[in-house]
C-alpha positions in Angstrom: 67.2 -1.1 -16.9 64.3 0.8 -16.0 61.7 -1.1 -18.1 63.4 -4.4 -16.9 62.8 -3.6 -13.4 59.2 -2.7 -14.4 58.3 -5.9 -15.9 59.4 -7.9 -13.1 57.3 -6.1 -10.9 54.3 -6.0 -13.0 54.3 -10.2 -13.1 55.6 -10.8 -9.8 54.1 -8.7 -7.5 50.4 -9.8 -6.7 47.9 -7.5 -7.1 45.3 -7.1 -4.9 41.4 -5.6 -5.8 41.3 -2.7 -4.3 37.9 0.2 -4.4 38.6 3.2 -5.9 40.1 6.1 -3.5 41.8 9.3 -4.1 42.7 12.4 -1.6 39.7 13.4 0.2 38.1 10.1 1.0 37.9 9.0 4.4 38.3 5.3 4.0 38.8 2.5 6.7 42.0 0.0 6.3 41.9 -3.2 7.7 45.3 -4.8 8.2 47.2 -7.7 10.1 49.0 -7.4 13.1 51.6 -10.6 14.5 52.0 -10.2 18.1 54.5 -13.6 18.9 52.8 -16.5 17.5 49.0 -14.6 17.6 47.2 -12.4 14.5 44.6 -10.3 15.2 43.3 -7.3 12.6 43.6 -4.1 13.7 41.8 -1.0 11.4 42.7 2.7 10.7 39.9 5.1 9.6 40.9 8.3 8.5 41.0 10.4 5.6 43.5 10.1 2.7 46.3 12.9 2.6 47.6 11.7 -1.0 48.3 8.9 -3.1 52.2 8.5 -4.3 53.9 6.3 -6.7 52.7 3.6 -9.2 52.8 0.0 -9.7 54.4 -2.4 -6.9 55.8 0.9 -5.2 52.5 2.6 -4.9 51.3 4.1 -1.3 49.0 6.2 0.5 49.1 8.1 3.1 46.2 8.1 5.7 45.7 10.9 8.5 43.5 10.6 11.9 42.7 12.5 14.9 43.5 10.9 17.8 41.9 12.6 20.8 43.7 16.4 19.8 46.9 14.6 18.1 47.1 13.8 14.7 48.3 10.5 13.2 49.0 9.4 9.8 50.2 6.4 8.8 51.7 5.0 5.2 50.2 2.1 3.7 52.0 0.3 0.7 49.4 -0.7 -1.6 50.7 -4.6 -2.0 51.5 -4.6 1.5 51.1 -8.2 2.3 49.4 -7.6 6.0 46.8 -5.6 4.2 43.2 -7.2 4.5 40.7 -4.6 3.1 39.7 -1.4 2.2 36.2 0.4 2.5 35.8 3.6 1.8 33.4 5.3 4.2 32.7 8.7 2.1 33.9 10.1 -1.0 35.6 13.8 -0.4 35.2 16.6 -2.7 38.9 18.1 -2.8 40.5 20.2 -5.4 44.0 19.0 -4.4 45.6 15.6 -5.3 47.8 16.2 -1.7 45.8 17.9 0.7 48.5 18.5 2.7 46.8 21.7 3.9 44.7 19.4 5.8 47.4 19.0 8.6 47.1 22.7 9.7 43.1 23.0 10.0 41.3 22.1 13.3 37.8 22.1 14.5 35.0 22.5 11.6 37.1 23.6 9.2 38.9 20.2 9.3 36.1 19.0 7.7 35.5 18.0 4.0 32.3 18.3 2.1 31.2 15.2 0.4 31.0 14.4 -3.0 27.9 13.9 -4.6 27.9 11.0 -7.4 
């Protein structure tokens, strides 16, 4: 039932190009907002907490600071509003969830980047 399940999402849900990412990576996400009968896109930089699943069901989770609160937001990666993703800088992180990262303020919020 499993593998029946899998195949049917393997070649029916599109699949969209996306850049490579992982945990660490402060990337930008560019998605679709419907307000009534008007779309605009709205975007949400921050950096990536973890990425979960695989296939059709995979997300990510994406954390900002807004002001002194923190936000994160889940993204599904086929979600249909989705436009675009650039990733701004590549993090070096030893974690594949840095869920550590929700406790740490000030300069030790920040994550070194990774050299190519």
């Amino acid at each position: 039932m499993e593998s029946l399940v899998k195949f049917v999402q393997d070649e029916f849900v599109t699949r969209k190009d996306l850049p490579e990412f992982a945990a660490g990576d402060t990337i930008t996400v560019f998605y679709e907002i419907k307000e009534g009968n008007k779309t605009r896109t709205q975007f949400f930089r921050g950096v990536v907490i973890q990425r979960r699943g695989s296939g059709s069901s995979e997300t990510f989770t994406i954390r900002k600071m807004s002001g002194s609160i923190g936000v994160e937001r889940i993204f599904p990666v086929n979600l249909p509003a989705l436009q675009k993703i650039e990733v701004n800088k590549r993090g070096k992180v030893r974690r594949a969830r840095i869920y550590y990262f929700r406790g740490l303020t000030g300069k030790k919020a920040r994550i070194t980047e990774r050299m190519r």
